[in-house]
C-alpha positions in Angstrom: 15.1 -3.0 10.6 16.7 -3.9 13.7 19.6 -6.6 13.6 17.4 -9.3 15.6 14.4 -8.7 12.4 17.3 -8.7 9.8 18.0 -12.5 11.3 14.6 -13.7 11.1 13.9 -11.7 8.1 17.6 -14.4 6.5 16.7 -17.4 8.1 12.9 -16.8 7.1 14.3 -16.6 3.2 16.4 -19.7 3.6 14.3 -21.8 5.4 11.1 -21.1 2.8 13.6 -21.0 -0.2 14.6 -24.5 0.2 10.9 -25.4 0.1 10.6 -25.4 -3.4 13.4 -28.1 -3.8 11.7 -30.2 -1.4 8.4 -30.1 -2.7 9.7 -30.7 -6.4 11.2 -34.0 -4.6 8.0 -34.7 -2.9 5.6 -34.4 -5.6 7.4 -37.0 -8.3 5.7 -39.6 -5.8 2.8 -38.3 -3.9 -0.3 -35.6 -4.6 0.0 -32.7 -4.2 -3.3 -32.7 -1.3 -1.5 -35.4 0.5 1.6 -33.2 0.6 -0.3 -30.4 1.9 -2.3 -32.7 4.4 0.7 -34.2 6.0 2.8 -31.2 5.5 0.3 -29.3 8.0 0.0 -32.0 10.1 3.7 -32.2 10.7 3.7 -28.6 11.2 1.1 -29.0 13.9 2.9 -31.9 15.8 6.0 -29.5 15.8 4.4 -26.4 16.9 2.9 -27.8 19.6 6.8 -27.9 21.5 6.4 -24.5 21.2 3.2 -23.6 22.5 4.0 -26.4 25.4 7.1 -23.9 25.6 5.3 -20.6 25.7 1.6 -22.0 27.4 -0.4 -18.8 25.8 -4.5 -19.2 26.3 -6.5 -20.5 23.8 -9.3 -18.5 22.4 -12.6 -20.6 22.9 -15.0 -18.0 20.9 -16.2 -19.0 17.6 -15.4 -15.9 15.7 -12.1 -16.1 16.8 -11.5 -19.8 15.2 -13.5 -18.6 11.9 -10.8 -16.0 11.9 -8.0 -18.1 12.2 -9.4 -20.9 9.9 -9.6 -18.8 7.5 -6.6 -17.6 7.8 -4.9 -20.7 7.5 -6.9 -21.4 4.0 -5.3 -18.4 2.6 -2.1 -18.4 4.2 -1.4 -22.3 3.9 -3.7 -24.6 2.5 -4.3 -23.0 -0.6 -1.4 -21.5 -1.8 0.4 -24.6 -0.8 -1.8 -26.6 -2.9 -1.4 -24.4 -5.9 2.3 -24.2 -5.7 2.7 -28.2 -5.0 0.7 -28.4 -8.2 1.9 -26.2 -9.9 5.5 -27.5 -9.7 4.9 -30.9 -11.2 4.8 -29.1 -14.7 7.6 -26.2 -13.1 11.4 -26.5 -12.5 11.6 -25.4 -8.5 13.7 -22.5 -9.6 10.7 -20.9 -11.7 8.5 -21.7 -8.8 10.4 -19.7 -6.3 10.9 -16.9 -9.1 6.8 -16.4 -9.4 6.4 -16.5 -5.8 8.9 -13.4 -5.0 5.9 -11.5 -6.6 4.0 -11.5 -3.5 5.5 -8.4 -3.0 4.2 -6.4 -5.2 0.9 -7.8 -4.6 0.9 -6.6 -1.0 2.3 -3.4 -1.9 -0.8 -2.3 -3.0 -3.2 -4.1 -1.0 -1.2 -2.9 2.6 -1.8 1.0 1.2 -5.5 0.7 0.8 -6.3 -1.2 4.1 -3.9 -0.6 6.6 -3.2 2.9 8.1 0.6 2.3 9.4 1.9 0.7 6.0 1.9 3.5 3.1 3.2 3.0 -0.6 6.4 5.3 -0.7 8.1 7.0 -4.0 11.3 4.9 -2.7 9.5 1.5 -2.1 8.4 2.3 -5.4 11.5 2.2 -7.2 12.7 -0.7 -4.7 10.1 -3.0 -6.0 10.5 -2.0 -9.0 14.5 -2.9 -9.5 13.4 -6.0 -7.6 10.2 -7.1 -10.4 13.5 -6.9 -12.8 15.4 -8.9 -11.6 12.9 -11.4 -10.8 11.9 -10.9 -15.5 15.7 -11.5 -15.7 15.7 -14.6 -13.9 12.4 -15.9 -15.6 13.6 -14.8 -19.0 15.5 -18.4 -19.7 13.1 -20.3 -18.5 9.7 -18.8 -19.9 11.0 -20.0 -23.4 8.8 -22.3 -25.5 7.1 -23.4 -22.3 4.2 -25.6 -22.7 0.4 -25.4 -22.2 0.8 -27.4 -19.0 4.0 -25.4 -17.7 2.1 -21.8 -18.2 -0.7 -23.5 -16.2 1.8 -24.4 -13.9 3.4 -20.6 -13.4 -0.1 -19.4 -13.0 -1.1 -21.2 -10.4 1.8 -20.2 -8.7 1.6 -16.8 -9.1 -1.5 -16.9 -8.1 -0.6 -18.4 -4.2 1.4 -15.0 -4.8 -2.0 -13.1 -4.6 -3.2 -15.1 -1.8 0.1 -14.9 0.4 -0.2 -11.1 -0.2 -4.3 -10.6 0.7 -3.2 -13.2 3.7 -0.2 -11.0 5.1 -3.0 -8.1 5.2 -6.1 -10.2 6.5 -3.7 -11.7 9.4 -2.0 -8.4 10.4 -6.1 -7.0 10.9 -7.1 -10.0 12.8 -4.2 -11.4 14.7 -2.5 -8.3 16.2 -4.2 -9.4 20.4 -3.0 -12.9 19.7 0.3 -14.5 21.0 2.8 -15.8 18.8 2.2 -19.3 19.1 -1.6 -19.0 18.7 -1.3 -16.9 15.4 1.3 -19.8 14.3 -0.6 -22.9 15.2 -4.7 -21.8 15.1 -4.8 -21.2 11.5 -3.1 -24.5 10.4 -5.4 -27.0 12.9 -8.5 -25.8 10.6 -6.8 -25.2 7.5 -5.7 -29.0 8.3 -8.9 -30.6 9.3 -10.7 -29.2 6.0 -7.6 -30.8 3.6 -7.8 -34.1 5.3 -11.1 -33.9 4.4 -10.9 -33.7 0.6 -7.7 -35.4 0.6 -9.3 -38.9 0.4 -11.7 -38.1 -2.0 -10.0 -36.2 -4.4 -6.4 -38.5 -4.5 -8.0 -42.0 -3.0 -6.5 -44.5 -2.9 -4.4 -42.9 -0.2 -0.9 -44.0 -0.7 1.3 -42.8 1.7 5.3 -42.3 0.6 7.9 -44.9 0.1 11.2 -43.7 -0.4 13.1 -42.2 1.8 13.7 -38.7 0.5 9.8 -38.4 -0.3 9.6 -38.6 3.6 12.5 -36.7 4.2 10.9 -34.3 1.8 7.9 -34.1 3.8 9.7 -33.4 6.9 11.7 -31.0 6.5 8.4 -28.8 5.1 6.5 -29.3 8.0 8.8 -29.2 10.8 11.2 -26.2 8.8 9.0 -24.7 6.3 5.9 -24.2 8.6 7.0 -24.9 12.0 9.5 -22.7 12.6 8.8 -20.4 9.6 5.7 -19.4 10.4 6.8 -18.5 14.4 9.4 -16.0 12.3 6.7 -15.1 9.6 4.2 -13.5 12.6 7.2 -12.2 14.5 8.0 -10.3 11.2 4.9 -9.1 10.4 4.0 -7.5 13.8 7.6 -6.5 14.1 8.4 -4.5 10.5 4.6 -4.6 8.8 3.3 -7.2 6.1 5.0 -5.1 2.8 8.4 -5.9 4.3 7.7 -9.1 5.7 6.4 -10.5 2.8 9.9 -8.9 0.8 11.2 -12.5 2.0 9.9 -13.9 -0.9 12.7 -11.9 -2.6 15.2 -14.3 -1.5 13.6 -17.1 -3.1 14.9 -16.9 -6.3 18.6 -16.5 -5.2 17.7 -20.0 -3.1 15.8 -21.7 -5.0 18.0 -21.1 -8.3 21.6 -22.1 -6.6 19.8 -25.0 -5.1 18.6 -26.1 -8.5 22.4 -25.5 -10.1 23.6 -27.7 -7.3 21.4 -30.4 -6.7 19.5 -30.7 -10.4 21.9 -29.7 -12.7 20.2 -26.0 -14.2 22.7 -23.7 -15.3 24.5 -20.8 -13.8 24.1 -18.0 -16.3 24.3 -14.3 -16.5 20.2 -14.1 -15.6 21.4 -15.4 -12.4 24.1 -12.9 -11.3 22.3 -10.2 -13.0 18.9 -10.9 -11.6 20.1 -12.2 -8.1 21.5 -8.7 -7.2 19.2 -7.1 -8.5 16.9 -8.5 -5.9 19.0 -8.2 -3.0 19.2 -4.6 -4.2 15.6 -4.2 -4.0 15.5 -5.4 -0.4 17.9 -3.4 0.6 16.6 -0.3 -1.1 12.9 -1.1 0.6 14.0 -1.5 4.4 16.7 1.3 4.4 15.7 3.9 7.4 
């Protein structure tokens, strides 16, 4: 990769690393719908700078918006759902763990439908060092976990599967769109739809008290789609959906030293051992 994609590629690990912290805050006082409802719509409000910035022209077809809706189902309201509720029974850290999994999900799915995007013997192997050190990291905390908790690591894992069928279905669909209509499109459907069942499924509606909840909120919406999803499209355009979706690699490191720092979990040998054994794996997959 170039050094400009090796700086979105960093910046796109931090920025959606820190998410699971936030939404671990977030979720001790609101639902996990209402998260995702106003996390969108704070991602919406921000991304509209941007397409102010860049003025790009709006599709009006229908198909086009279908497309794009649907996208944003399975790129953002779904798997944000499942991971938000999935992390009330989860510690952050394992959250982040089961979502670096994307990976290998999209591994397989990028060989079978997209011509430009092949499974190699050496991404292979680079996965593969990377799936280990993902079991070492989990290995402490998948201990005598609890009905609840394995429901809880399931549903995350399975926003892995939709993340990875997403990177695919958006690289098919939004390759003649510009930037900031492949950012914001998806998210004003996806949006509209979770407003929608939001105050049925959690009513009453109450809305967040204290200030971290909003800061919580905030910071996922304006840093964790905003601008993460501008860097997600440039990436997957730029170096191909199996590589972009490799960010989720860094989660673990981030998520992990975040939880040692800020809710006390303990720096052990899984960490060291597993941590560079993911950054291995990265590095392996997007040597020339």
């Amino acid at each position: 990769m170039k050094p400009k994609d090796w700086a979105a590629f960093i910046l796109l690990g931090l920025v959606w690393g820190t998410s699971f912290l936030w939404i671990k805050i977030a979720v001790k006082e609101i639902g996990p719908l209402l998260l995702v409802s106003l996390r969108l719509l704070i991602g919406i409000l921000g991304l509209l700078v941007y397409v102010g910035w860049t003025k790009p022209k709006f599709p009006l077809d229908r198909q086009t918006w279908i497309q794009l809706t649907i996208l944003g189902l399975i790129n953002n309201a779904i798997p944000y759902l499942l991971i938000s509720w999935g992390e009330i029974y989860i510690d952050s850290a394992v959250a982040a763990i089961l979502n670096s999994t994307a990976p290998l999900f999209t591994m397989v799915l990028a060989h079978f439908f997209l011509t430009d995007d092949p499974m190699t013997s050496k991404r292979v192997i680079a996965l593969f060092i990377g799936f280990l050190g993902i079991v070492v990291l989990m290995e402490r905390d998948l201990n005598g976990v609890l009905v609840r908790g394995v429901l809880g690591q399931l549903a995350v894992l399975t926003a892995a599967v939709f993340y990875a069928i997403s990177s695919i279905y958006a690289r098919r669909i939004t390759s003649d769109q510009p930037a900031a209509i492949r950012a914001i499109m998806p998210l004003i459907g996806a949006d509209i739809l979770v407003w929608m069942i939001t105050p049925i499924a959690e009513h009453p509606i109450v809305l967040p008290t204290l200030p971290i909840t909003w800061l919580a909120v905030i910071w996922l919406g304006i840093m964790g789609v905003s601008l993460a999803y501008i860097l997600y499209f440039y990436l997957l355009h730029s170096v191909g959906p199996t590589r972009t979706v490799l960010v989720t690699y860094v989660f673990p490191l981030v998520g992990v030293i975040l939880g040692v720092l800020f809710l006390g979990e303990t720096l052990d040998w899984n960490l060291i051992v597993g941590g560079l054994m993911v950054i291995g794996g990265i590095v392996l997959v997007n040597r020339q």
